[in-house]
N, C-alpha and C positions, 0 to 999 in steps of 0.2 A: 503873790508868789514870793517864797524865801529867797532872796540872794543866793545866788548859782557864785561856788568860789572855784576860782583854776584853782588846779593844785600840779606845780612844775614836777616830777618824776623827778628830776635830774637822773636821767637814763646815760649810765656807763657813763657817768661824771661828767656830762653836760646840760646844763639847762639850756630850757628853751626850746624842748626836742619833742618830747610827748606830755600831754597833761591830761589829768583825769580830772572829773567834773563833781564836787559837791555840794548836793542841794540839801539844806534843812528840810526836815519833816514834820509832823508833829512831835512825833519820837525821834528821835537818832537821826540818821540822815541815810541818803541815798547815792552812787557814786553811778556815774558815767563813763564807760571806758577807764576801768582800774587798771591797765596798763599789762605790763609784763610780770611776770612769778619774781623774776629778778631785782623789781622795783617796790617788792610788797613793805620791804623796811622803810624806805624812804617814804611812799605814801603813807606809813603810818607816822611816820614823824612828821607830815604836812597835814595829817587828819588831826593830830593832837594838836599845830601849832593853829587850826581852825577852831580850836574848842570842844573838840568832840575826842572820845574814844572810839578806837576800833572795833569795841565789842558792842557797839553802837547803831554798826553799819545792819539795816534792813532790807538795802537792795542792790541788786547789781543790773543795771542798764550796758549790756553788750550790743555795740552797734555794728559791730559780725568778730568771727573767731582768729583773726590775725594775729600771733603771740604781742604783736608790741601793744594792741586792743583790750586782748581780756585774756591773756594765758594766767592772769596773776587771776582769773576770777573760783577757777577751781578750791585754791587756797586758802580763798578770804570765807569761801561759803565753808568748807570746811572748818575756820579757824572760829565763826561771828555765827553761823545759819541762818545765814541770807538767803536770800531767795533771788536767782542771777534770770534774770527776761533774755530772753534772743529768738531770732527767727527762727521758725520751724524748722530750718535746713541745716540752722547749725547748734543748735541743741544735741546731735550727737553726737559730734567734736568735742561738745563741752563733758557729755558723761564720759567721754574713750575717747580721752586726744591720742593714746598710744595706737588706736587701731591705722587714722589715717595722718590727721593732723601733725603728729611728731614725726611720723617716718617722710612725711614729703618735707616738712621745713629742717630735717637731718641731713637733708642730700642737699640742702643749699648750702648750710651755714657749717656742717663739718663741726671739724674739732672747736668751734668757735659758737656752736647751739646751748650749752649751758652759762656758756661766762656773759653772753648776750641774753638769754631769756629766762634762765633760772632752769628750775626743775619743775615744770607745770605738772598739776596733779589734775586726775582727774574729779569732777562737781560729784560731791554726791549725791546717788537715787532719789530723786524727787525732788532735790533742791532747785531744779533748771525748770521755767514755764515756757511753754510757745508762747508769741505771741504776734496774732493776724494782724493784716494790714487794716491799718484804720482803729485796730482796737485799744483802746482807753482801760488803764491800768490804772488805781487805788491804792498808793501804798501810802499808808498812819494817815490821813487827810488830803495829799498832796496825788494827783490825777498826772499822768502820762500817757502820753500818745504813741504809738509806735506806726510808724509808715514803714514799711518794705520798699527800700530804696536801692536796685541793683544797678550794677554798672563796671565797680568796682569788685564787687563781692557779690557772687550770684545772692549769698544768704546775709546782706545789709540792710539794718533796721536804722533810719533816722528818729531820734526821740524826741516828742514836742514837752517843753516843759512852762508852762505859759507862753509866753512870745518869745522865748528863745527855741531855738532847737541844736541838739548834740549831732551833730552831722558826721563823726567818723571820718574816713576817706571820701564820701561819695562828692561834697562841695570842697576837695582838692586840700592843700598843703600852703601855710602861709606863714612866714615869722615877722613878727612888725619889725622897725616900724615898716616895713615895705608892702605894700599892695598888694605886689607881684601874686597871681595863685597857679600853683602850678598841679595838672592830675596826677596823682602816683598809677601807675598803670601796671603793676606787675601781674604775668600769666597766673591760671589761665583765664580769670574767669571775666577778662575786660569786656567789656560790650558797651560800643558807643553808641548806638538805635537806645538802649535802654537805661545809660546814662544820662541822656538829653533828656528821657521822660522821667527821670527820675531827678532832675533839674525842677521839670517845671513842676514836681509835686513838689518841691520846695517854697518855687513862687507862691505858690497857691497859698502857702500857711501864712506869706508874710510874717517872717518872724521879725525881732526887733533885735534881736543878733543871732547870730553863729555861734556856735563852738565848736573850735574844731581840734583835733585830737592832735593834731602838729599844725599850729600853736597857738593855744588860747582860744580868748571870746572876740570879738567884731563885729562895729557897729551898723555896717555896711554891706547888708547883705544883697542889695539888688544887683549894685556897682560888681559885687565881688560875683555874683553867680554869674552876671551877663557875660564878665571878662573870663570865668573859666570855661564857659559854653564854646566863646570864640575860641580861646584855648585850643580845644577840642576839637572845632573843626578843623584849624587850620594844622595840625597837628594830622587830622585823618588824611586830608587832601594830599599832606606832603607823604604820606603813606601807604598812600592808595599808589600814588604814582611811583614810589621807586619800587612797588611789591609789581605793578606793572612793565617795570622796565627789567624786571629781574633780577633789582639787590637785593643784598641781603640785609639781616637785623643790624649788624655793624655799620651801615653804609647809611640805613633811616636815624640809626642813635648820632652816627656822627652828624649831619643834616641836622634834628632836631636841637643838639646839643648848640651849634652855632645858629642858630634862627635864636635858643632861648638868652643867649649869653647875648644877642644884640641888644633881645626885647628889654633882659632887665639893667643892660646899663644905660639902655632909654630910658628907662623907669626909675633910675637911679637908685636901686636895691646896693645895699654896703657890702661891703665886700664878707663881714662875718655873716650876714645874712646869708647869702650866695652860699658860701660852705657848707649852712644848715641844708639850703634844697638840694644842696649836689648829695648831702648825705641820706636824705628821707627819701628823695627824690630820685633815686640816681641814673642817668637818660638811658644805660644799658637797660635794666628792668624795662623802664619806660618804653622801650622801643621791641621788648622781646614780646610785651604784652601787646602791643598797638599791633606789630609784626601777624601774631598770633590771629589774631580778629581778622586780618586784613583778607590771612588765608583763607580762613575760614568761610567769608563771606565768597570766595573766587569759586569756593568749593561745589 
């Protein structure tokens, strides 16, 4: 298998925040999570400083439709005529991110939606493939896996690329050097029952690293899944019980915010680390999302 290179985005002039994934091919090469519309210049000045041109790229690996993920994949298939892989459920985000995709992340981000993500276009007709759980992808010699991995993203695909795999959100948020992994949890589509199982479809492949979309590759992926599984429960328990006592989202964010700031100056995370996950990560999301589920299951 060709060497899997990060390639840093430096998103909104910082590195270390989102990275996209390129793999040689026989031909050209194939990217993993291309990032945002906004980061498509910089990805190509980190495709060229790999050796390649961008008119090179043969495929786009989305491992679901989150703009910081693949809002930039519209673009590239437009600019190269790639052929962009995603789950079935969000292959129509990618042909008409205007129908739903742009109007829900507009009512978050405000006047603050194009200077963060660009102007995503939408993939042209026929560029976008489904692609099933379990099914085994071809492209110039080089074979990918695609697993349906929800939790995070009802429509999340983990991609096996020899013994690595591209994980997206679903194996959580990491910046080295620090351990630390923490879940990005934003509504609506959290679900812990179906992230745990979509854990141990992870186990199961034993990959020989991670890559993950915030940040980088990792060699340690037992260590790393076991500690965000616990994560995760301990994070529902403490969820369960204040959606029980009858707080609110603000009351579980503050709660989990101080449990995480114990765990990682146990863990001894640096303090610029820390900034990244308050930024990627940030407990409000996290707690609207967890909050969200918590009702649902009451319901």
């Amino acid at each position: 298998m060709p060497e899997i290179r990060t390639l840093d985005l430096e998103f909104f002039g910082a590195s270390g925040v989102i990275s996209s994934f390129l793999a040689p091919l026989g031909s050209g090469f194939a990217l993993f999570d291309p990032g945002p519309a906004s980061a498509v210049p910089e990805l190509e000045q980190r495709v060229n400083g790999a050796g390649f041109e961008l008119a090179d790229l043969r495929a786009v690996f989305a491992t679901h439709v989150h703009l910081d993920h693949a809002g930039g994949a519209g673009a590239l298939a437009r600019r190269t005529g790639c052929t962009v892989f995603a789950h079935p459920a969000g292959v129509p985000h990618l042909l008409d991110p205007h129908r739903k995709l742009l109007p829900s992340a507009e009512r978050i981000y405000r006047e603050m939606m194009v200077p963060l993500w660009g102007v995503t276009e939408a993939a042209p007709e026929g560029s976008v493939r489904a692609v099933g759980d379990g099914e085994a992808v071809s492209v110039d010699g080089v074979t990918v896996v695609g697993w349906h991995t929800p939790g995070h993203a009802l429509h999340h695909v983990a991609w096996q690329i020899g013994e690595a795999v591209a994980t997206g959100d679903v194996a959580g948020v990491r910046f080295a050097p620090a351990t630390h992994v923490l879940p990005p949890m934003p509504p609506p589509d959290i679900d812990l029952e179906l992230w745990r199982a979509s854990l141990a479809v992870l186990r199961r492949l034993a990959p020989a690293r991670l890559l993950l979309t915030h940040f980088g590759a990792f060699d340690d992926p037992a260590r790393h899944l076991d500690e965000l599984e616990e994560r995760l429960l301990r994070w529902a328990a403490i969820a369960r019980r204040v959606v029980a006592a009858g707080g609110d989202r603000a009351a579980l964010g503050a709660e989990l915010l101080a449990l995480d700031e114990r765990e990682m100056a146990a863990s001894g995370v640096p303090a610029e680390a820390v900034a990244r996950y308050r930024r990627l990560c940030p407990m409000e999301e996290n707690s609207a999302g967890l909050f969200r589920f918590c009702l649902q299951q009451q319901a």
